[in-house]
C-alpha positions as CSV (number, residue, x, y, z in Angstrom):
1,X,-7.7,-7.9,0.9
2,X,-4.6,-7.3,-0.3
3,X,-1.3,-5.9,1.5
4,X,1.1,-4.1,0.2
5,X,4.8,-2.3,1.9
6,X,8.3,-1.3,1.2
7,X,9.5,-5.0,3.3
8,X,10.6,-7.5,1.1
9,X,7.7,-10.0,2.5
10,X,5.0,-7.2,1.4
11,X,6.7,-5.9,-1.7
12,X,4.7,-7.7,-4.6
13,X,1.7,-7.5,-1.9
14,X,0.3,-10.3,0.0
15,X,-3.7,-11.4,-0.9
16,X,-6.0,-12.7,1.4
17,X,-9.6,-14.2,1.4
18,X,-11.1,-13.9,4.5
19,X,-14.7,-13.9,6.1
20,X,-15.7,-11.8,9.1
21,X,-19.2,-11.1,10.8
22,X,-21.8,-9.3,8.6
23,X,-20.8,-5.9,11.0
24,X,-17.0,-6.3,10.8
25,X,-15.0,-3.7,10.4
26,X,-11.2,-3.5,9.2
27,X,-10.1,-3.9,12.6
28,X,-12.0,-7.1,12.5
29,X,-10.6,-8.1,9.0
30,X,-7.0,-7.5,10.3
31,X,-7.4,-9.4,13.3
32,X,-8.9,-12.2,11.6
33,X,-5.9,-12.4,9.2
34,X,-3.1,-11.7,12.3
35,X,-5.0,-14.9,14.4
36,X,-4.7,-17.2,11.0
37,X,-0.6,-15.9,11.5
38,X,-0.6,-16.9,15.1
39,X,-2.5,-20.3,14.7
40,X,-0.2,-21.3,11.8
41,X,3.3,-19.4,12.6
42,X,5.3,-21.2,9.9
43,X,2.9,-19.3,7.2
44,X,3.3,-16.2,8.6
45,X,5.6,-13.3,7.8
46,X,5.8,-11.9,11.2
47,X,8.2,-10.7,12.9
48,X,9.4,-8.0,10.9
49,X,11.3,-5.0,11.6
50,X,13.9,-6.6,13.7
51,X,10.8,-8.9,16.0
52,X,9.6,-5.4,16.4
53,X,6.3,-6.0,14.5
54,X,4.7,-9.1,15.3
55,X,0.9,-8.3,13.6
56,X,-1.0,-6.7,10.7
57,X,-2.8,-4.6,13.4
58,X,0.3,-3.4,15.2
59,X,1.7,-2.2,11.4
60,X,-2.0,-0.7,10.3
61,X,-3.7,0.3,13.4
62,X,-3.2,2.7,16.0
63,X,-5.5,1.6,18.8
64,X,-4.3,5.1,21.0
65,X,-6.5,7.2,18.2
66,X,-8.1,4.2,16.9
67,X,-7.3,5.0,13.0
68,X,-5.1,3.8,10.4
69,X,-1.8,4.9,10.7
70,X,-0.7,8.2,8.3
71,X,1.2,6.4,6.6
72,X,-0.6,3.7,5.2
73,X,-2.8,3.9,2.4
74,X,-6.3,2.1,1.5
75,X,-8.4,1.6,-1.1
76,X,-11.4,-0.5,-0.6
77,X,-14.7,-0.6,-2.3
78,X,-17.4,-2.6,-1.7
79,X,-18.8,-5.1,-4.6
80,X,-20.6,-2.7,-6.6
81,X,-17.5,0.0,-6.6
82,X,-19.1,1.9,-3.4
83,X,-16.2,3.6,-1.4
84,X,-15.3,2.2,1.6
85,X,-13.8,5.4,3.8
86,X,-11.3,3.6,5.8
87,X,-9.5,6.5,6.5
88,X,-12.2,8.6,7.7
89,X,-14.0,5.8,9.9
90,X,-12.4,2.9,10.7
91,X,-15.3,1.5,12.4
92,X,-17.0,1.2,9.0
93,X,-18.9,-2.1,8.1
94,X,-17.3,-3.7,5.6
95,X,-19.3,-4.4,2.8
96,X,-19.6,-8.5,2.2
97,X,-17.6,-9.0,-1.0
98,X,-15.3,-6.0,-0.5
99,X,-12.2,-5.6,-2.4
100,X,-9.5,-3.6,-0.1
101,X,-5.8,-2.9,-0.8
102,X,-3.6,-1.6,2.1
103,X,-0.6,0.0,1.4
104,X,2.2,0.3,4.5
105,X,4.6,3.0,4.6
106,X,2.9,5.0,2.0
107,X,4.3,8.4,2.2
């Protein structure tokens, strides 16, 4: 997965190589990557926006409507170049293998 924004700490995107359960979603995937973060603080890039942001999920996910925020953008596709419709569903199972590329602030 690879993470991209207008933030300085995001700007040339940030890669990451993570496993999750065979029916994980992106929720899962982003929560896995925000507890690495909290276990090992001094490789994290949180807090942003003034210690307003303190997590991938806060900056992607809106729990309320449980979609990704408007204005982020995805692109994921699964190993053989199937779409993954993060957008649409965000309860999607990831695909083992999948290649995804969040964008932050996209509009």
């Amino acid at each position: 997965m690879t993470i991209f924004g207008p933030e300085k700490e995001l700007s040339n995107g940030v890669g990451y190589e993570i496993e999750i359960k065979d029916d994980g979603t992106i929720i899962d995937a982003l929560a896995t990557i925000d507890n690495e973060a909290f276990q090992n603080p001094e490789k994290s890039l949180f807090p942003m926006y003034k210690g307003l942001i303190r997590s991938y999920l806060q900056l992607i996910w809106d729990p309320q409507n449980n979609i990704i925020y408007e204005d982020c953008a995805s692109n994921a596709y699964g190993p053989n170049k199937e779409f993954i419709p993060l957008q649409d569903d965000i309860n999607f199972n990831l695909y083992p293998d999948s290649d995804i590329t969040l964008i932050v602030h996209a509009d």
